[in-house]
C-alpha positions as CSV (number, residue, x, y, z in Angstrom):
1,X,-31.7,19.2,11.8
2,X,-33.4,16.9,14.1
3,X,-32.1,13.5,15.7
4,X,-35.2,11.4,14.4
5,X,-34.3,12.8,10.6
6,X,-31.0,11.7,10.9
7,X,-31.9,8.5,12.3
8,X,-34.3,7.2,9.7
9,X,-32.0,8.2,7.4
10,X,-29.3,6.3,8.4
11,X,-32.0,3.0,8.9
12,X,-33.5,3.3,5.5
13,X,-29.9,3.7,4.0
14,X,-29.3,0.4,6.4
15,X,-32.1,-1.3,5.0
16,X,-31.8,-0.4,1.2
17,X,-28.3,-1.5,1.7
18,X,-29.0,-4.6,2.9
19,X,-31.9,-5.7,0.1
20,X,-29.4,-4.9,-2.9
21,X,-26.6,-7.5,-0.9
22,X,-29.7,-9.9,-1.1
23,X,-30.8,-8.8,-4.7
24,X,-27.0,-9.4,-5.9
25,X,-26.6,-12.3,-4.3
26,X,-29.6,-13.8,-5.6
27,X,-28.7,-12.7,-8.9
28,X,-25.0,-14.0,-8.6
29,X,-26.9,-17.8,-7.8
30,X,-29.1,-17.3,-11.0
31,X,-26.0,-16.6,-12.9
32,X,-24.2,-18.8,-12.0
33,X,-26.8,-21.7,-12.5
34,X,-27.8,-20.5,-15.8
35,X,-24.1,-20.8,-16.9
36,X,-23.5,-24.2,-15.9
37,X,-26.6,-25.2,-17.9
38,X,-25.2,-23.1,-21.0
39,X,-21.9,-25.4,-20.2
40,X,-23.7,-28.9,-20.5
41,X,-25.1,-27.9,-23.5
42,X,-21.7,-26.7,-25.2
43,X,-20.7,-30.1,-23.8
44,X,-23.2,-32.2,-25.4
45,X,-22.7,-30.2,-28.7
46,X,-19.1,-30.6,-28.4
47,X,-19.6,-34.3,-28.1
48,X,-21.8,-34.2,-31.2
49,X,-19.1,-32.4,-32.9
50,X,-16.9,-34.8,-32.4
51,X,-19.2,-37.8,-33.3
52,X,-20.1,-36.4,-36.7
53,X,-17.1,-37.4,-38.6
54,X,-17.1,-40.9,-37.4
55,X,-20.8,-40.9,-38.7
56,X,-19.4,-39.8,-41.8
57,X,-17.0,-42.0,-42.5
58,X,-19.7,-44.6,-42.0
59,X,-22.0,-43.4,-44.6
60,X,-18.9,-43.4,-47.3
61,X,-18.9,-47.0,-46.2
62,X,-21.7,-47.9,-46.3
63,X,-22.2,-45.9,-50.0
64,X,-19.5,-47.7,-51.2
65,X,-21.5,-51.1,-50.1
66,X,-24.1,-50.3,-51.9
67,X,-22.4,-49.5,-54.9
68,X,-21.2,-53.1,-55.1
69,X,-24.4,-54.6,-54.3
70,X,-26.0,-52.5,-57.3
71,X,-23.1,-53.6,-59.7
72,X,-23.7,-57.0,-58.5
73,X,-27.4,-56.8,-59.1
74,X,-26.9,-55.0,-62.9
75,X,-24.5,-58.3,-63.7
């Protein structure tokens, strides 16, 4: 086996090496970036979530209201 062989080997391996610890990393970043936007939009659903039965309860109101009005109205 010759020196030089053995050399480049050991470079290439070096340098394939270090692009997949850049690839990964990179990766890792877009990961993480992409979760934190999944997050905000659980948040915002959650919020929604928690809204709708408030909205709800406003629509039985307001049914009810209306209900009179038309009694009120037939009389």
């Amino acid at each position: 086996m010759d020196w030089t062989s053995i050399v480049v080997a050991v470079v290439t391996g070096g340098l394939a090496f270090l692009g997949v610890l850049v690839a990964n990393r990179k990766t890792g970043a877009l990961i993480a970036y992409r979760l934190e936007q999944l997050e905000a939009k659980v948040d915002k659903h959650n919020h929604f979530a928690e809204r709708m039965p408030v909205v709800e309860e406003q629509i039985k109101v307001a049914n009810h209201r209306i209900e009179d009005l038309e009694r009120k109205v037939e009389t």
